[in-house]
PDB file with one MODEL, atoms N, CA, C and O in Angstrom:
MODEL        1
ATOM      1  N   UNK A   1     106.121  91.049 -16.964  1.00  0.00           N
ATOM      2  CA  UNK A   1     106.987  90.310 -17.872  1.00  0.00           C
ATOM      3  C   UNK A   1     108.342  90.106 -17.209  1.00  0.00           C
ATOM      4  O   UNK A   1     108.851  91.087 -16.668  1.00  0.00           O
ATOM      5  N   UNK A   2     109.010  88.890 -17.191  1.00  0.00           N
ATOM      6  CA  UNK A   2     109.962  89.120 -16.708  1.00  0.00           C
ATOM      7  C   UNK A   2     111.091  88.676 -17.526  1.00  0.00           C
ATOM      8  O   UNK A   2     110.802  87.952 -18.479  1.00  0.00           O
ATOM      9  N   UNK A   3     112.375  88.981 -17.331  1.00  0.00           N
ATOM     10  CA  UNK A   3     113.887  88.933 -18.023  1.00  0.00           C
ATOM     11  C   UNK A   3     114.197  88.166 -19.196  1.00  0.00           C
ATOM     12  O   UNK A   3     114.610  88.349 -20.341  1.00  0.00           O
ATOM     13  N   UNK A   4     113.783  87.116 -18.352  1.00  0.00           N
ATOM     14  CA  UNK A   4     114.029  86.177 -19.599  1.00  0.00           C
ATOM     15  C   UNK A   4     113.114  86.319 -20.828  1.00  0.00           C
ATOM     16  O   UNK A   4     113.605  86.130 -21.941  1.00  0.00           O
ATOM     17  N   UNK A   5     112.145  86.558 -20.730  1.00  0.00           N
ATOM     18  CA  UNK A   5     110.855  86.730 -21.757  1.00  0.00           C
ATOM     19  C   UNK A   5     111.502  87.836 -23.028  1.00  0.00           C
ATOM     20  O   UNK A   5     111.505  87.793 -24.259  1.00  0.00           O
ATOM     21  N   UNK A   6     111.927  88.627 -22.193  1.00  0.00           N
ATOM     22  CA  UNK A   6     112.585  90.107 -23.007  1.00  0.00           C
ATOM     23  C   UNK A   6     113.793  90.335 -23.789  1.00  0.00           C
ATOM     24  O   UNK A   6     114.087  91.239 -24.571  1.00  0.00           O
ATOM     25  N   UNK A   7     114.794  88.693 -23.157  1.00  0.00           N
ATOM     26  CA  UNK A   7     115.738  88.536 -24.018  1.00  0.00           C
ATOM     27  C   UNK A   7     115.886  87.546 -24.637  1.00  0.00           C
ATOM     28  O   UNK A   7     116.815  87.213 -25.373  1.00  0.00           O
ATOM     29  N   UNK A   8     114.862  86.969 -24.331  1.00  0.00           N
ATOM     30  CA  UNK A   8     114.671  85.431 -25.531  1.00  0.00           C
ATOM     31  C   UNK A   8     114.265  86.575 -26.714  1.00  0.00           C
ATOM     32  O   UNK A   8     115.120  86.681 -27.593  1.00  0.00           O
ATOM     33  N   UNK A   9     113.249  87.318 -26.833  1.00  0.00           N
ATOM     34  CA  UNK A   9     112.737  88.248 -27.557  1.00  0.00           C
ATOM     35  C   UNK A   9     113.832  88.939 -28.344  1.00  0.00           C
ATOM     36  O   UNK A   9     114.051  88.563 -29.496  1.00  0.00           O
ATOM     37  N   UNK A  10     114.260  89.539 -28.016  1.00  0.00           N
ATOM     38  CA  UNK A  10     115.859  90.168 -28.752  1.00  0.00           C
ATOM     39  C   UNK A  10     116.310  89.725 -29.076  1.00  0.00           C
ATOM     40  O   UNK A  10     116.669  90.221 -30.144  1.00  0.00           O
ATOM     41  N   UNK A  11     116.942  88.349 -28.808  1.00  0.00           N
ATOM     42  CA  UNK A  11     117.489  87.782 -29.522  1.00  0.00           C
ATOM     43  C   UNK A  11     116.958  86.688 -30.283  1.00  0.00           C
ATOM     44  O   UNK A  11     117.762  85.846 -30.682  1.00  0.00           O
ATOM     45  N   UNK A  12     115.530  86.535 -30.597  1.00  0.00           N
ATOM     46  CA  UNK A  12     114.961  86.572 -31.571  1.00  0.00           C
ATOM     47  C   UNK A  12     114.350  87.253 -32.945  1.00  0.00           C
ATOM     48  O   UNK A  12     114.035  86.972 -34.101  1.00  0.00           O
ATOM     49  N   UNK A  13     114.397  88.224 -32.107  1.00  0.00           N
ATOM     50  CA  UNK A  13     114.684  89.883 -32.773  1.00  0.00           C
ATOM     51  C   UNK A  13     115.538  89.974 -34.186  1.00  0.00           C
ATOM     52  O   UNK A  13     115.296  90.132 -35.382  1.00  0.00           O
ATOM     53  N   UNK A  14     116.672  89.781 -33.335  1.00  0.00           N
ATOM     54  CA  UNK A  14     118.080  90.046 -34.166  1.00  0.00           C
ATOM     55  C   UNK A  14     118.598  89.135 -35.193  1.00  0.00           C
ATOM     56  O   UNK A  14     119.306  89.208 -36.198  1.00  0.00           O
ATOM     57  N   UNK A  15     117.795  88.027 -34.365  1.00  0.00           N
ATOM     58  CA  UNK A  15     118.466  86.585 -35.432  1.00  0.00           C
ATOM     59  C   UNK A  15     117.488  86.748 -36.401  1.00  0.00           C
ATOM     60  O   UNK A  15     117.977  86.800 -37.529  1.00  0.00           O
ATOM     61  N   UNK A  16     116.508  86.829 -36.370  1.00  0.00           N
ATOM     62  CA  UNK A  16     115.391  87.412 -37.767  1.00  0.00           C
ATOM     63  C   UNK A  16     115.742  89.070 -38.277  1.00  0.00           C
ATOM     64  O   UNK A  16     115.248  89.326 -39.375  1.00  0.00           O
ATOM     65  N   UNK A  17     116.295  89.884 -37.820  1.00  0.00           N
ATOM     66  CA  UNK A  17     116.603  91.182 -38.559  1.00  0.00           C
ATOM     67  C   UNK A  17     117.793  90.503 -39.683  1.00  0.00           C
ATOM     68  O   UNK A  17     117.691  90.516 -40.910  1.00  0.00           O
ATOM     69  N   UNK A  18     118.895  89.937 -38.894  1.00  0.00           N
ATOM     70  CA  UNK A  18     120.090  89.425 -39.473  1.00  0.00           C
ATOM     71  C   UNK A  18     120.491  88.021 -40.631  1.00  0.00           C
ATOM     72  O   UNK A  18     121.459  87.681 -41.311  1.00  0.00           O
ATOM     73  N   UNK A  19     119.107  87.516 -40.346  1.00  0.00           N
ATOM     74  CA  UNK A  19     118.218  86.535 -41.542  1.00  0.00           C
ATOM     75  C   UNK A  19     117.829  87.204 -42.863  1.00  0.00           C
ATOM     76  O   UNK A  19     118.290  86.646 -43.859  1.00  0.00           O
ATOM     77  N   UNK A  20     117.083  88.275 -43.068  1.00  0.00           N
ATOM     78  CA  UNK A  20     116.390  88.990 -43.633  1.00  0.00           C
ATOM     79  C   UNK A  20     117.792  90.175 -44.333  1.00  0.00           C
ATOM     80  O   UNK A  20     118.010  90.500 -45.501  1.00  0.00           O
ATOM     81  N   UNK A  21     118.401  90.507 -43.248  1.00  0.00           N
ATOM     82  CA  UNK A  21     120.144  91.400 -43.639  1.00  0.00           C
ATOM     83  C   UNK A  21     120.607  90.586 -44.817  1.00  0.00           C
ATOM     84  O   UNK A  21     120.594  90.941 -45.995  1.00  0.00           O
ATOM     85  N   UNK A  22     120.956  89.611 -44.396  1.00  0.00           N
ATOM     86  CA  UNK A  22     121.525  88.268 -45.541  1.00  0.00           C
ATOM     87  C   UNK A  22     121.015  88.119 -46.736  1.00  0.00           C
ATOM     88  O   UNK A  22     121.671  88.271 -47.766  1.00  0.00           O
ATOM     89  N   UNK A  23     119.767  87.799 -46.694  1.00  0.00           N
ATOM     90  CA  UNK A  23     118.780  87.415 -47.965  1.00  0.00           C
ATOM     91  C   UNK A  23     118.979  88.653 -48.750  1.00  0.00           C
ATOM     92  O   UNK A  23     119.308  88.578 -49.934  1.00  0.00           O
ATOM     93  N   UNK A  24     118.819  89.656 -48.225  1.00  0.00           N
ATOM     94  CA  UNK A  24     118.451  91.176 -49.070  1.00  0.00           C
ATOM     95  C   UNK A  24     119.674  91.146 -49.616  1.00  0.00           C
ATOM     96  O   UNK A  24     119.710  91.034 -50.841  1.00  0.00           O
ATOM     97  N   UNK A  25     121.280  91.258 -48.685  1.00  0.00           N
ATOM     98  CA  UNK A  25     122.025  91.485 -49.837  1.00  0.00           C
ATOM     99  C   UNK A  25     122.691  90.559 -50.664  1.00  0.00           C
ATOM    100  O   UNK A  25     123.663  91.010 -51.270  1.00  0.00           O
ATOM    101  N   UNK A  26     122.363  89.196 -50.861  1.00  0.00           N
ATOM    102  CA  UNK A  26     121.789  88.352 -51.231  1.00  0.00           C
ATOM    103  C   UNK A  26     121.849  88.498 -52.572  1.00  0.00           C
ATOM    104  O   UNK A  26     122.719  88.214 -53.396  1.00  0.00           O
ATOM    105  N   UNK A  27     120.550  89.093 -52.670  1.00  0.00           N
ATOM    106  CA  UNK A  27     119.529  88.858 -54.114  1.00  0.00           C
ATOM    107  C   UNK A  27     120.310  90.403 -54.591  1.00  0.00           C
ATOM    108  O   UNK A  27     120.495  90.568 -55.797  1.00  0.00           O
ATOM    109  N   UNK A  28     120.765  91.543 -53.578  1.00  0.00           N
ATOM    110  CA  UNK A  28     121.358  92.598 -54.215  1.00  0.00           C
ATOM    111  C   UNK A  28     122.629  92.174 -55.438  1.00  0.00           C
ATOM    112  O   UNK A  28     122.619  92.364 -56.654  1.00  0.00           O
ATOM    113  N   UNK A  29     124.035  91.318 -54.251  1.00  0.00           N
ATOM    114  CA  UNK A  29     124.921  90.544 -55.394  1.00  0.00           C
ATOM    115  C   UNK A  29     124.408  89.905 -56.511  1.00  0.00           C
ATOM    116  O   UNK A  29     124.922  89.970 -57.628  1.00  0.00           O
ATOM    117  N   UNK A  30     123.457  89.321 -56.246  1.00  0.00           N
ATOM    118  CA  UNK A  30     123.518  88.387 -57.525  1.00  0.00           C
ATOM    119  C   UNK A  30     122.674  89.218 -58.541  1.00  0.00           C
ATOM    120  O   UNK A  30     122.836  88.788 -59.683  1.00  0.00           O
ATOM    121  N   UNK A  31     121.762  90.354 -58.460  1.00  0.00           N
ATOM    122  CA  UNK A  31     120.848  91.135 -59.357  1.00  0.00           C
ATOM    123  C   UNK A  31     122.089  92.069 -60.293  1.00  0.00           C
ATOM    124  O   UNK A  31     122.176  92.329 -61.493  1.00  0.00           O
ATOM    125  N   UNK A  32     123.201  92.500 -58.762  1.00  0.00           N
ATOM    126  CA  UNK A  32     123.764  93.480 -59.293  1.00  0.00           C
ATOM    127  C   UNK A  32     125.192  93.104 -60.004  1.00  0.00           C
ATOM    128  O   UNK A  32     125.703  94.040 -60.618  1.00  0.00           O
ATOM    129  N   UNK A  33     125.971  91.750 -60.005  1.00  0.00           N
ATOM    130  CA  UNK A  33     126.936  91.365 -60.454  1.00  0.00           C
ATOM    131  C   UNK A  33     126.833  90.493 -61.532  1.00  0.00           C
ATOM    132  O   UNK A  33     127.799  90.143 -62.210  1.00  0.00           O
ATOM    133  N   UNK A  34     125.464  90.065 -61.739  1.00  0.00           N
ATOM    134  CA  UNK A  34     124.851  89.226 -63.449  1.00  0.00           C
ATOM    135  C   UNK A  34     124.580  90.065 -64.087  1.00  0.00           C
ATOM    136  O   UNK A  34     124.293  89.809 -65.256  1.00  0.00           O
ATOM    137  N   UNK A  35     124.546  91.406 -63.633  1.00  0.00           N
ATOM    138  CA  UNK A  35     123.344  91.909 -64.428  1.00  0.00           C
ATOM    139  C   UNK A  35     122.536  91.358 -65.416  1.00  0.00           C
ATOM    140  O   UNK A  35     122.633  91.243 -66.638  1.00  0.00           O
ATOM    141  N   UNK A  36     121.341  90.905 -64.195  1.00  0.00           N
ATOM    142  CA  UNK A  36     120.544  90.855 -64.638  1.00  0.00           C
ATOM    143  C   UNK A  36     119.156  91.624 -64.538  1.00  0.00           C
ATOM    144  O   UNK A  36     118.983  92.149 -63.438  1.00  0.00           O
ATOM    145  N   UNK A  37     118.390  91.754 -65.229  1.00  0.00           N
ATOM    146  CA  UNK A  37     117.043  92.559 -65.512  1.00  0.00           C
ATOM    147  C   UNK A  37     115.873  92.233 -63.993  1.00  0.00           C
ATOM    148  O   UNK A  37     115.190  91.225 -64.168  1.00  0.00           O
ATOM    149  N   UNK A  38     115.711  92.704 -63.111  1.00  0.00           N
ATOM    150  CA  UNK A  38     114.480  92.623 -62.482  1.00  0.00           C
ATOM    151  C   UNK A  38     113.222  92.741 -62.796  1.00  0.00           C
ATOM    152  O   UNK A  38     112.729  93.842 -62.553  1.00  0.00           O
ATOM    153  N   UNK A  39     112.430  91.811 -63.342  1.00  0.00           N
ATOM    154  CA  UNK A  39     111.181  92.072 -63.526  1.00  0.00           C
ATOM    155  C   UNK A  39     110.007  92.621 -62.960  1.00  0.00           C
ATOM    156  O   UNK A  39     108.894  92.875 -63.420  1.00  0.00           O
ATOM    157  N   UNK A  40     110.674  92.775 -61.550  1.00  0.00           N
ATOM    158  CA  UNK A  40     109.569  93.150 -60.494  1.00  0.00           C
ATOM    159  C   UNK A  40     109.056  94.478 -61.147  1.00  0.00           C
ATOM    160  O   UNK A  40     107.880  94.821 -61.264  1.00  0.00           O
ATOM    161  N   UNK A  41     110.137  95.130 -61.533  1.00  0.00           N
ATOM    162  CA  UNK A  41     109.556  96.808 -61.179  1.00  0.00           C
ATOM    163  C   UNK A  41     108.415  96.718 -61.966  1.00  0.00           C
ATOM    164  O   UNK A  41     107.646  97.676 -62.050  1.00  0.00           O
TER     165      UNK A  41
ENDMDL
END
């Protein structure tokens, strides 16, 4: 494998960890500052 393969990877990595970071706290503000009811549980 070489270099480039490994950091295209990481930093594909990160930009999808930091996608997913966002969304989560996200839906945290808006669940936790409407309060509103989650139906999931």
């Amino acid at each position: 494998m070489d270099f480039n393969f490994i950091v295209t990877q990481l930093i594909s990595g990160f930009t999808m960890a930091t996608l997913l970071f966002l969304v989560a706290s996200g839906l945290t503000l808006i669940f936790g500052v409407g309060n509103i009811f989650n139906f999931a549980h």
